[in-house]
PDB file with SEQRES, HELIX, SHEET and CRYST1 records, atoms N, CA, C and O in Angstrom:
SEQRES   1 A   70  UNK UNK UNK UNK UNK UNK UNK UNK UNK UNK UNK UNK UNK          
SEQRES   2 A   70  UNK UNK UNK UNK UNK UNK UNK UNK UNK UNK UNK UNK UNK          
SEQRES   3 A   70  UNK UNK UNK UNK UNK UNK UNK UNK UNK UNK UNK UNK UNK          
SEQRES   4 A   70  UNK UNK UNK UNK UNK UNK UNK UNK UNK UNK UNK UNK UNK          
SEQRES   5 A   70  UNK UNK UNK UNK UNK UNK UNK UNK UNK UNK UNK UNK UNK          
SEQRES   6 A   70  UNK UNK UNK UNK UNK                                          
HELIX    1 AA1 UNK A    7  UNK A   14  1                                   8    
HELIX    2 AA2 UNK A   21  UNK A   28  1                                   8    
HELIX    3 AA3 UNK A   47  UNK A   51  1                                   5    
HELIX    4 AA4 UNK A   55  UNK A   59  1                                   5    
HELIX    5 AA5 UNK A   63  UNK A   69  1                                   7    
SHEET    1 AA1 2 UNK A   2  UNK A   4  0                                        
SHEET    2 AA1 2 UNK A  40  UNK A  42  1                                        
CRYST1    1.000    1.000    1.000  90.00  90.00  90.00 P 1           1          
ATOM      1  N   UNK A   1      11.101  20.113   4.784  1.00  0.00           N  
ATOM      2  CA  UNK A   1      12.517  19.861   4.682  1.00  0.00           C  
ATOM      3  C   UNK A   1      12.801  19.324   3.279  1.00  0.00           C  
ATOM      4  O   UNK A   1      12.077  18.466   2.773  1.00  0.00           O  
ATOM      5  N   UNK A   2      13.958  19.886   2.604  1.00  0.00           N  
ATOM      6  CA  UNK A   2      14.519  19.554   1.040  1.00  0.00           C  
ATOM      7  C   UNK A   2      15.284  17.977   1.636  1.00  0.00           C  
ATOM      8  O   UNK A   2      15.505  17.790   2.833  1.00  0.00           O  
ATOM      9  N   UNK A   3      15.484  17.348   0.969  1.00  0.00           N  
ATOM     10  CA  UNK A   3      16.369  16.089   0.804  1.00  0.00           C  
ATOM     11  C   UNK A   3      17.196  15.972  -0.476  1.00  0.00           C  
ATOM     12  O   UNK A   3      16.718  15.366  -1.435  1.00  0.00           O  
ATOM     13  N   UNK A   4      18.410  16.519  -0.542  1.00  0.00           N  
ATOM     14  CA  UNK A   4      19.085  16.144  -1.929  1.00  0.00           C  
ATOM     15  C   UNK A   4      19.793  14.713  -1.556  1.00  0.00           C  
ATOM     16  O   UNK A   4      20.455  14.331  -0.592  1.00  0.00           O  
ATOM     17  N   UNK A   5      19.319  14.068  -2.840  1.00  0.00           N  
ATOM     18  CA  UNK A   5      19.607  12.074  -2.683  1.00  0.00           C  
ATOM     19  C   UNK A   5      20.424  11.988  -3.333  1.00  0.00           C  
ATOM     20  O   UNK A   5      20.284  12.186  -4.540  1.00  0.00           O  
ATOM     21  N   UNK A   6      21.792  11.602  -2.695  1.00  0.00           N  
ATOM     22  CA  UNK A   6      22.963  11.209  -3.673  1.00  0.00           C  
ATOM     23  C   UNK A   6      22.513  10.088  -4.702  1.00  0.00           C  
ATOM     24  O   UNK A   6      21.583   9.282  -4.687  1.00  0.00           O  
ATOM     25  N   UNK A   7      23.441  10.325  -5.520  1.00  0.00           N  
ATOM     26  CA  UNK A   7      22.839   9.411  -6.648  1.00  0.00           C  
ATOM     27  C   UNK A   7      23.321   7.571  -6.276  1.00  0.00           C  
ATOM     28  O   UNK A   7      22.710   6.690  -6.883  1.00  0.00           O  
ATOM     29  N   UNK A   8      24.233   7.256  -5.440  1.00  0.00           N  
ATOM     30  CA  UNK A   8      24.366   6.059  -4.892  1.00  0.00           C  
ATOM     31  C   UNK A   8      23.421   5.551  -4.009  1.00  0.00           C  
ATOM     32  O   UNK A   8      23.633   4.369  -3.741  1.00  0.00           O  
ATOM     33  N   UNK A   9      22.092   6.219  -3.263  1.00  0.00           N  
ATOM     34  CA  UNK A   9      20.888   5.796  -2.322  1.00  0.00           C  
ATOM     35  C   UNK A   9      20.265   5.693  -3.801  1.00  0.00           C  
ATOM     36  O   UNK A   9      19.692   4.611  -3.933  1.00  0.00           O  
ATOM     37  N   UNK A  10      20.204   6.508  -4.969  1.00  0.00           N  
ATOM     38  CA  UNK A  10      19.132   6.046  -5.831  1.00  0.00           C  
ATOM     39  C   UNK A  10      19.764   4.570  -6.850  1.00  0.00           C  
ATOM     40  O   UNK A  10      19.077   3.638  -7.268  1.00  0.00           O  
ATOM     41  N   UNK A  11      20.574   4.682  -6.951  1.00  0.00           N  
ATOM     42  CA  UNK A  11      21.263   2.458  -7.523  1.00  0.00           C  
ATOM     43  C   UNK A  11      20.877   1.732  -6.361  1.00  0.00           C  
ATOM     44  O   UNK A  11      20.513   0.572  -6.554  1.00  0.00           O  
ATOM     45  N   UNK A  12      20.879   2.286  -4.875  1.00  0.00           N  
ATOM     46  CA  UNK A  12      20.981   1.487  -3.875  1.00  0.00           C  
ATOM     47  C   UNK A  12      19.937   0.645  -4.059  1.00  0.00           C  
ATOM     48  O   UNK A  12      19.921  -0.576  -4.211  1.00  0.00           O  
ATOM     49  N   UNK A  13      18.774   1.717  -4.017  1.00  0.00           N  
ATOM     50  CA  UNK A  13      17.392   1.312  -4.106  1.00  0.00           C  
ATOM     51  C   UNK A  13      16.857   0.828  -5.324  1.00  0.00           C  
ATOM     52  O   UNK A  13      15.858   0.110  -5.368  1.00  0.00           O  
ATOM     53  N   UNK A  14      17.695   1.323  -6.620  1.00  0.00           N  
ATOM     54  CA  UNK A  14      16.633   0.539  -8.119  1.00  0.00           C  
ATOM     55  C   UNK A  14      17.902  -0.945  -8.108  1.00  0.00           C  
ATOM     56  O   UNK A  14      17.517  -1.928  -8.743  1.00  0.00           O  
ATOM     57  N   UNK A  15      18.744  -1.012  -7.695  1.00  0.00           N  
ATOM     58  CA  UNK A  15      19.093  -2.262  -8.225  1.00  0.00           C  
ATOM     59  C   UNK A  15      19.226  -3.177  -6.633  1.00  0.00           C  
ATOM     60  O   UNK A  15      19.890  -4.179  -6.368  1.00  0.00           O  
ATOM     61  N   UNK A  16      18.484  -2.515  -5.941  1.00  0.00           N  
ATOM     62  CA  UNK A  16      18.615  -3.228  -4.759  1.00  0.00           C  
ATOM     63  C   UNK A  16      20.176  -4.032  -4.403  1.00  0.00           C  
ATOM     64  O   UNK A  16      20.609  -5.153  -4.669  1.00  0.00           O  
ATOM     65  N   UNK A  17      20.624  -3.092  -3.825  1.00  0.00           N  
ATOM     66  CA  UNK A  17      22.069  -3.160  -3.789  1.00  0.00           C  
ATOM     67  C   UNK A  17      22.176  -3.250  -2.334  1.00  0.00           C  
ATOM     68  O   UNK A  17      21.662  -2.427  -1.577  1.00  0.00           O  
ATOM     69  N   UNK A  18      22.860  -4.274  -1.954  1.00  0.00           N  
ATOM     70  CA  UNK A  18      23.039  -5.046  -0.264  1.00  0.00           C  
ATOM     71  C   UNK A  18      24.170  -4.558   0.124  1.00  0.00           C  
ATOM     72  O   UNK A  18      25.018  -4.923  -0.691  1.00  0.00           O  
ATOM     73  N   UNK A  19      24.600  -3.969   0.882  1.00  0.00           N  
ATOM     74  CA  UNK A  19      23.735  -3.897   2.387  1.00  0.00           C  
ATOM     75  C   UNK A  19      22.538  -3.089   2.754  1.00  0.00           C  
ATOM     76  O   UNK A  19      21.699  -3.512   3.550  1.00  0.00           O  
ATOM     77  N   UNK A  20      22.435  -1.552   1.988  1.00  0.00           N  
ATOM     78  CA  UNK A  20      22.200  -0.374   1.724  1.00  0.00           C  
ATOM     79  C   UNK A  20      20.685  -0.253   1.059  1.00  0.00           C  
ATOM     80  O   UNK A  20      19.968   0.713   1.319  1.00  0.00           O  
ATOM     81  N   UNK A  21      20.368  -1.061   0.392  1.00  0.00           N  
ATOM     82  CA  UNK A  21      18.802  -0.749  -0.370  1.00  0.00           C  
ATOM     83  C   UNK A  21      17.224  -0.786   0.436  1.00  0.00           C  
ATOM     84  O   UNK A  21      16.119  -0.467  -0.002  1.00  0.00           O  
ATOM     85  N   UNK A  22      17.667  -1.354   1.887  1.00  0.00           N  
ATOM     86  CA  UNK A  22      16.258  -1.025   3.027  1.00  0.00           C  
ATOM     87  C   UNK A  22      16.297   0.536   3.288  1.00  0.00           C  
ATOM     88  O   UNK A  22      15.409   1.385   3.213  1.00  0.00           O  
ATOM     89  N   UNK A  23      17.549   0.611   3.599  1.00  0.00           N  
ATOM     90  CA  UNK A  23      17.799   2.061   3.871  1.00  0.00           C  
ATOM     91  C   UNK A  23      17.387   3.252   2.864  1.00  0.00           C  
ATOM     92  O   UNK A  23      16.960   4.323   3.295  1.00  0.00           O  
ATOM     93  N   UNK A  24      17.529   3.016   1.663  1.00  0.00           N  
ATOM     94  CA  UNK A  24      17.894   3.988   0.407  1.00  0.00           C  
ATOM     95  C   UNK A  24      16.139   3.400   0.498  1.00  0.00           C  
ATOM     96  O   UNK A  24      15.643   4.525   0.549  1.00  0.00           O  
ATOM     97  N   UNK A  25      15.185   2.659   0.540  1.00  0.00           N  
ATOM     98  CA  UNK A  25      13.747   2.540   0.741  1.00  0.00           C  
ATOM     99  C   UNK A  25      13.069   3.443   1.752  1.00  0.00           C  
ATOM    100  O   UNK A  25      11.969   3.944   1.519  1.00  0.00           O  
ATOM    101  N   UNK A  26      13.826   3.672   3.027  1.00  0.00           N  
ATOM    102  CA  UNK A  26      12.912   4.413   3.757  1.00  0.00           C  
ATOM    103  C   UNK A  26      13.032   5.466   3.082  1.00  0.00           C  
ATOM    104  O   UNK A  26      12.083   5.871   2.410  1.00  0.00           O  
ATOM    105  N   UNK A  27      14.310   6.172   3.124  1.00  0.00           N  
ATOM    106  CA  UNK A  27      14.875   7.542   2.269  1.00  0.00           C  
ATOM    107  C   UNK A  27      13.609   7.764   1.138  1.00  0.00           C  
ATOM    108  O   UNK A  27      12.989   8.826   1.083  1.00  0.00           O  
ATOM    109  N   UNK A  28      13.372   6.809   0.405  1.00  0.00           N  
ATOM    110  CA  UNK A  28      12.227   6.858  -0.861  1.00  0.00           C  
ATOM    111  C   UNK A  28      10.806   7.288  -0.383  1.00  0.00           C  
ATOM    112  O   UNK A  28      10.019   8.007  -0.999  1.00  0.00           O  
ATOM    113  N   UNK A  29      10.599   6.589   1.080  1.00  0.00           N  
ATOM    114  CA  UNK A  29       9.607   6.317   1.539  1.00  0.00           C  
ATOM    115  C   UNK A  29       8.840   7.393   2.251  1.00  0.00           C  
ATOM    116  O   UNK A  29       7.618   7.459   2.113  1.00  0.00           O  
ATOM    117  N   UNK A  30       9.525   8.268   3.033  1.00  0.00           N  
ATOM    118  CA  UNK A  30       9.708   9.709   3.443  1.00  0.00           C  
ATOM    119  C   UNK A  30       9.147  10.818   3.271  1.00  0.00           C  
ATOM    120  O   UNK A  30       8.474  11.629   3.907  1.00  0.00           O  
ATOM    121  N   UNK A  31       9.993  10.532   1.278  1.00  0.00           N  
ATOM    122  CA  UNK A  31      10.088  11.646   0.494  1.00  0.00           C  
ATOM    123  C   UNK A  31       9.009  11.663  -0.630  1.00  0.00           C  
ATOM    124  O   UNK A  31       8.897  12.449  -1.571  1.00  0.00           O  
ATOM    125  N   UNK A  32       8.109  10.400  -0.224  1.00  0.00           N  
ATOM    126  CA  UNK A  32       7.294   9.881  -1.600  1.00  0.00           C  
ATOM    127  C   UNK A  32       6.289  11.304  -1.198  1.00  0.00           C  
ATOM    128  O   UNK A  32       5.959  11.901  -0.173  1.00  0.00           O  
ATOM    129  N   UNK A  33       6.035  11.423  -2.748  1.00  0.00           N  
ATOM    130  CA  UNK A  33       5.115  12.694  -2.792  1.00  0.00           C  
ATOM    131  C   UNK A  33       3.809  12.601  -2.449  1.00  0.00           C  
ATOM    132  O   UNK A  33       3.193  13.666  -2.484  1.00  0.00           O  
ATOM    133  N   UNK A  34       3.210  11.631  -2.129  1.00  0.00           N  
ATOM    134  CA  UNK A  34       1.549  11.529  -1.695  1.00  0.00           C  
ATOM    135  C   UNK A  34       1.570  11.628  -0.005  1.00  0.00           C  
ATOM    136  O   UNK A  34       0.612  12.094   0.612  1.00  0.00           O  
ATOM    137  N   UNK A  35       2.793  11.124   0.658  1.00  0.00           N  
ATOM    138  CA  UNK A  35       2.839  12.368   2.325  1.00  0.00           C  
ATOM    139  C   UNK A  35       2.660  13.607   2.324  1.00  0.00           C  
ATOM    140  O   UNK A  35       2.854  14.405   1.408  1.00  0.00           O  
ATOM    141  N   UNK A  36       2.294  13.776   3.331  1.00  0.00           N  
ATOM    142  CA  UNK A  36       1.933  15.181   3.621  1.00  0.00           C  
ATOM    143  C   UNK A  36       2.874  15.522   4.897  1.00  0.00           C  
ATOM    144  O   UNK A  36       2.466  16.192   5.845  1.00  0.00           O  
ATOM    145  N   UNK A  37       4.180  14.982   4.811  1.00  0.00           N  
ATOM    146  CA  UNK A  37       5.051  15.096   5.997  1.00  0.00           C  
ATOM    147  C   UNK A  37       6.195  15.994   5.583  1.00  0.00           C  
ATOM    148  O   UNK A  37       7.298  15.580   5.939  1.00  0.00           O  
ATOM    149  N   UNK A  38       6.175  17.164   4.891  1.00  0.00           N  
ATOM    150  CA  UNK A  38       6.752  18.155   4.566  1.00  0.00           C  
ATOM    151  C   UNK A  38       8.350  17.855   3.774  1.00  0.00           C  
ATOM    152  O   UNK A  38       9.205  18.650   3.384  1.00  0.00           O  
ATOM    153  N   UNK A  39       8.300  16.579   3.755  1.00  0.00           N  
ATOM    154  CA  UNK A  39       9.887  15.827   3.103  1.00  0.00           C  
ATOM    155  C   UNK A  39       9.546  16.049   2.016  1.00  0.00           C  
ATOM    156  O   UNK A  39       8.460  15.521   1.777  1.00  0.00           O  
ATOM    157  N   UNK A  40      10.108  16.797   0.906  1.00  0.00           N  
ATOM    158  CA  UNK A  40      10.620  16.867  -0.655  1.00  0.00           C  
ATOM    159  C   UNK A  40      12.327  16.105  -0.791  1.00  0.00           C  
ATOM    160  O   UNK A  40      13.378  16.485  -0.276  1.00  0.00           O  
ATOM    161  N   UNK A  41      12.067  14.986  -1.638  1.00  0.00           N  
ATOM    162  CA  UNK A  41      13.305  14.294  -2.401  1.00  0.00           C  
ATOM    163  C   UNK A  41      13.700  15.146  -3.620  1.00  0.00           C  
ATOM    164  O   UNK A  41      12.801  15.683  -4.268  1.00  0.00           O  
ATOM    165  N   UNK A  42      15.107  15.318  -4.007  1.00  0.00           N  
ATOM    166  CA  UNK A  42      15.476  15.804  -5.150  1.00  0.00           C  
ATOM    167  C   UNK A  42      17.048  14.680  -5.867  1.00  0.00           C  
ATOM    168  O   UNK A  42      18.032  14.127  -5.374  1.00  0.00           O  
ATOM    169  N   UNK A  43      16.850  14.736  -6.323  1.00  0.00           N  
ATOM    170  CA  UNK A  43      18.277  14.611  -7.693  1.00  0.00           C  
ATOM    171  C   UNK A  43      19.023  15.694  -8.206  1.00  0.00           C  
ATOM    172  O   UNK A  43      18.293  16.672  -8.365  1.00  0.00           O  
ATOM    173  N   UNK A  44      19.689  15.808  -8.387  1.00  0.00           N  
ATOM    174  CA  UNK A  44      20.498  16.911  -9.288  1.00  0.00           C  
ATOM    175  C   UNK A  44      20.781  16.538 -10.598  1.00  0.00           C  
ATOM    176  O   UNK A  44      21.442  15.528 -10.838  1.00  0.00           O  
ATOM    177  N   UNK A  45      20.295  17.339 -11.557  1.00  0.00           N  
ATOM    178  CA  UNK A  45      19.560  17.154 -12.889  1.00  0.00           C  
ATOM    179  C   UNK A  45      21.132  15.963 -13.620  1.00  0.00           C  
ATOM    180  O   UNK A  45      21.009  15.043 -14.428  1.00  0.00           O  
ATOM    181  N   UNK A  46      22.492  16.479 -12.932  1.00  0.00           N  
ATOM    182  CA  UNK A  46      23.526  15.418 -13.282  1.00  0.00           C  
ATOM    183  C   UNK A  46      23.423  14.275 -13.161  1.00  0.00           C  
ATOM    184  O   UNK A  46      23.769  13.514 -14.064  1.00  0.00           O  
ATOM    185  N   UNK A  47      22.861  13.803 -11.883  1.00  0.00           N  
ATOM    186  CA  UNK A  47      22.884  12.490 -11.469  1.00  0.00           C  
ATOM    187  C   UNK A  47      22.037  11.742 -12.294  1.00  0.00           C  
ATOM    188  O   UNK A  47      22.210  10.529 -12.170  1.00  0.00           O  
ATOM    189  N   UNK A  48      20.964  12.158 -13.295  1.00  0.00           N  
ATOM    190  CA  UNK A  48      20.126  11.565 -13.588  1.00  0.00           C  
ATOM    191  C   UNK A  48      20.705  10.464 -15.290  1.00  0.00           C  
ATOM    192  O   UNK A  48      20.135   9.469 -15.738  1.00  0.00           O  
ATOM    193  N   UNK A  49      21.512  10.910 -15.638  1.00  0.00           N  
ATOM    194  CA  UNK A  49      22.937  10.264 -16.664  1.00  0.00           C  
ATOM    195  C   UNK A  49      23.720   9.445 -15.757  1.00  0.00           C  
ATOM    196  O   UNK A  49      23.782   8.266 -16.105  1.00  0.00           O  
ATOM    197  N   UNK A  50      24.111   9.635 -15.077  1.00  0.00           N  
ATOM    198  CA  UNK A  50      24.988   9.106 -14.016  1.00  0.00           C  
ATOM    199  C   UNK A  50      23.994   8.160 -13.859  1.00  0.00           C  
ATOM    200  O   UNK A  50      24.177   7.194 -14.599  1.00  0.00           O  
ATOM    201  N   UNK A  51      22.902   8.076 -13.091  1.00  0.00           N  
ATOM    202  CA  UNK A  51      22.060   6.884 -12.737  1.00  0.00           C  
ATOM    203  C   UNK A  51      21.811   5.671 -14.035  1.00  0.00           C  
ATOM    204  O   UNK A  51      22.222   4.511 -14.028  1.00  0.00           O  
ATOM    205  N   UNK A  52      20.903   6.454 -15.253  1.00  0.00           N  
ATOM    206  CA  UNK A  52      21.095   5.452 -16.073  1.00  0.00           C  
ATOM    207  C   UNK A  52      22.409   5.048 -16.614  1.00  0.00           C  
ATOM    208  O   UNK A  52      22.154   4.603 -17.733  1.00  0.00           O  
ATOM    209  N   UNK A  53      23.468   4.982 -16.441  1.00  0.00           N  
ATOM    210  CA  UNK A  53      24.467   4.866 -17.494  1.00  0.00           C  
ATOM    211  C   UNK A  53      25.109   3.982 -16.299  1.00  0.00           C  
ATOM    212  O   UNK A  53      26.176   3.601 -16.781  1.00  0.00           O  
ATOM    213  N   UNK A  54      25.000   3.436 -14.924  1.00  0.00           N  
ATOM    214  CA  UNK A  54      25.540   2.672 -14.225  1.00  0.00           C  
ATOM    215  C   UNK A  54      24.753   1.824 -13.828  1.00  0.00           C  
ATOM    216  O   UNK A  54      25.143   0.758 -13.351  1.00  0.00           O  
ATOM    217  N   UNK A  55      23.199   2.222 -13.982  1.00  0.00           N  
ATOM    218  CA  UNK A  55      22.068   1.011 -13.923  1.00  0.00           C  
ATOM    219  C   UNK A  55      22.189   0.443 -14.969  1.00  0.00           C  
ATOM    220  O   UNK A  55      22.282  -0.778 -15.098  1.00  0.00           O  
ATOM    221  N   UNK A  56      22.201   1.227 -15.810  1.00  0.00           N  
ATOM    222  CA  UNK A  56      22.681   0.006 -17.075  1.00  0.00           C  
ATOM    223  C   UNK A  56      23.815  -0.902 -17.239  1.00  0.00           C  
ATOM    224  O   UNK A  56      23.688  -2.074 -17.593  1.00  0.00           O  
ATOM    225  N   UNK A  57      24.880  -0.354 -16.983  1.00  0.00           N  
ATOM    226  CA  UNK A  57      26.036  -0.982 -17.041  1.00  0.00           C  
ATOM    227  C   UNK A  57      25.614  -2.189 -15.889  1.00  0.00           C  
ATOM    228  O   UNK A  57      26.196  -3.223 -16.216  1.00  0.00           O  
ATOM    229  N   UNK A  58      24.850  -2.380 -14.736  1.00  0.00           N  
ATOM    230  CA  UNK A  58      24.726  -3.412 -14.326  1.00  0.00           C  
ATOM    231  C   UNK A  58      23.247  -4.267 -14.927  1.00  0.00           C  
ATOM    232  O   UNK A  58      23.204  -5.477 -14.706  1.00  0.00           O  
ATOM    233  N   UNK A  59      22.187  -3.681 -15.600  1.00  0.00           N  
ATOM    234  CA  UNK A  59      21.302  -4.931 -15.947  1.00  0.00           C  
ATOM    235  C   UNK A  59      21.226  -5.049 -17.392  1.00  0.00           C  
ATOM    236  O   UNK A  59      20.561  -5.959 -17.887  1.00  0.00           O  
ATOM    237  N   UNK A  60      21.858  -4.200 -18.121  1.00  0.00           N  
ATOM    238  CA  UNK A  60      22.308  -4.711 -19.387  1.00  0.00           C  
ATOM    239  C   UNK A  60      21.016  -4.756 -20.197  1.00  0.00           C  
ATOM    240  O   UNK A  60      20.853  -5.698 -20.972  1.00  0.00           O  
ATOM    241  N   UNK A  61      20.184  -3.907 -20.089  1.00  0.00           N  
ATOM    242  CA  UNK A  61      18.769  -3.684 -20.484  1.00  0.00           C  
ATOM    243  C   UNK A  61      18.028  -2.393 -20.467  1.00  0.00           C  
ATOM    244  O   UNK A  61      17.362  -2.017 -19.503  1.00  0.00           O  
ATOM    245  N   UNK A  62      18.191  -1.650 -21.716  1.00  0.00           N  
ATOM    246  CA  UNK A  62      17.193  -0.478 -21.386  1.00  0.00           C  
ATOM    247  C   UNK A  62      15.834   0.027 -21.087  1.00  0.00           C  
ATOM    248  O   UNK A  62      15.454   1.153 -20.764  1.00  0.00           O  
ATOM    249  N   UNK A  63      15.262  -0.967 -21.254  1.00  0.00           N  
ATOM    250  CA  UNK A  63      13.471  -0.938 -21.285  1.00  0.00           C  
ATOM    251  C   UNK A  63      13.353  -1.010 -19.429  1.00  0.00           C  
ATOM    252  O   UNK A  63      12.758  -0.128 -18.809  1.00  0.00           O  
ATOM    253  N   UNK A  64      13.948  -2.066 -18.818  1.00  0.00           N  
ATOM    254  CA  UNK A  64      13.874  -1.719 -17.453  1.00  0.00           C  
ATOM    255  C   UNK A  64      14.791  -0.960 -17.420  1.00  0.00           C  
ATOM    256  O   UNK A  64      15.079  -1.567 -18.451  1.00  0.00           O  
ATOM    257  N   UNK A  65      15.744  -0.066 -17.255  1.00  0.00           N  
ATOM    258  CA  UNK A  65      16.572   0.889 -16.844  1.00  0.00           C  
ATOM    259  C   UNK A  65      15.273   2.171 -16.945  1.00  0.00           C  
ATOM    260  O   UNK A  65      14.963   2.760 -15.909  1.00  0.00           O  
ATOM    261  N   UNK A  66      14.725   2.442 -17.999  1.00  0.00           N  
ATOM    262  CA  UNK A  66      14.058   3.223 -18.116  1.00  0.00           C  
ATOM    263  C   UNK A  66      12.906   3.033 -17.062  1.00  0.00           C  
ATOM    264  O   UNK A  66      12.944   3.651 -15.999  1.00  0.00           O  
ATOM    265  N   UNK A  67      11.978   2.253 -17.341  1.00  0.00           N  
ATOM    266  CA  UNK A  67      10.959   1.439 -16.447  1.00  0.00           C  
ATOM    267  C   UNK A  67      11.383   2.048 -15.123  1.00  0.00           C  
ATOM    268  O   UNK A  67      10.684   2.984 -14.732  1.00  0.00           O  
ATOM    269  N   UNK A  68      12.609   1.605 -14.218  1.00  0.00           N  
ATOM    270  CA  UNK A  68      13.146   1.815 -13.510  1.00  0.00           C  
ATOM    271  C   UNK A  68      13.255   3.315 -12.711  1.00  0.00           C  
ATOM    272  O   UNK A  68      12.779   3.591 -11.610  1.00  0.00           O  
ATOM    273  N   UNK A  69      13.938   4.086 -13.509  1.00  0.00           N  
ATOM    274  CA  UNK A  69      13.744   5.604 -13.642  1.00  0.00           C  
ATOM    275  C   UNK A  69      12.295   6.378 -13.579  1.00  0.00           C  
ATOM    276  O   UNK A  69      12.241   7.558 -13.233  1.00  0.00           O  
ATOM    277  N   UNK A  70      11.082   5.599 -13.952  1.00  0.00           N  
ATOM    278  CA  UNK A  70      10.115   6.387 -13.934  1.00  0.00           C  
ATOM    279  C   UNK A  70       9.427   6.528 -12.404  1.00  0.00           C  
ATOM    280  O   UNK A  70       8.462   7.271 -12.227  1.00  0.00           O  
TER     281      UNK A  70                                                      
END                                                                             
């Protein structure tokens, strides 16, 4: 099964964002690539600007924003 991850489960989860970031963890958790439980996670190559450019705007730091992203 494909999983396309809105880009708000992926802030949910890097800036641990309450109520929502256990949730946006399993979602991660699922889709992590060393299962062998047929779940593939994706992004859409847009969201990935979108993600840094509002993770940033909240930690005000690029070295973890990046960090973050990897």
């Amino acid at each position: 099964m494909d999983l396309l991850i809105d880009s708000n489960v992926v802030l949910d989860r890097m800036l641990k964002r309450e109520p929502f970031w256990k949730s946006a963890e399993k979602i991660f958790d699922l889709a992590d690539k060393n299962n062998d439980n047929g779940i593939n996670g994706y992004i859409s190559a847009s969201a990935v600007t979108d993600i840094y450019y509002i993770a940033y705007r909240s930690l005000k730091n690029r070295e973890k924003v990046r960090a973050l992203l990897e």
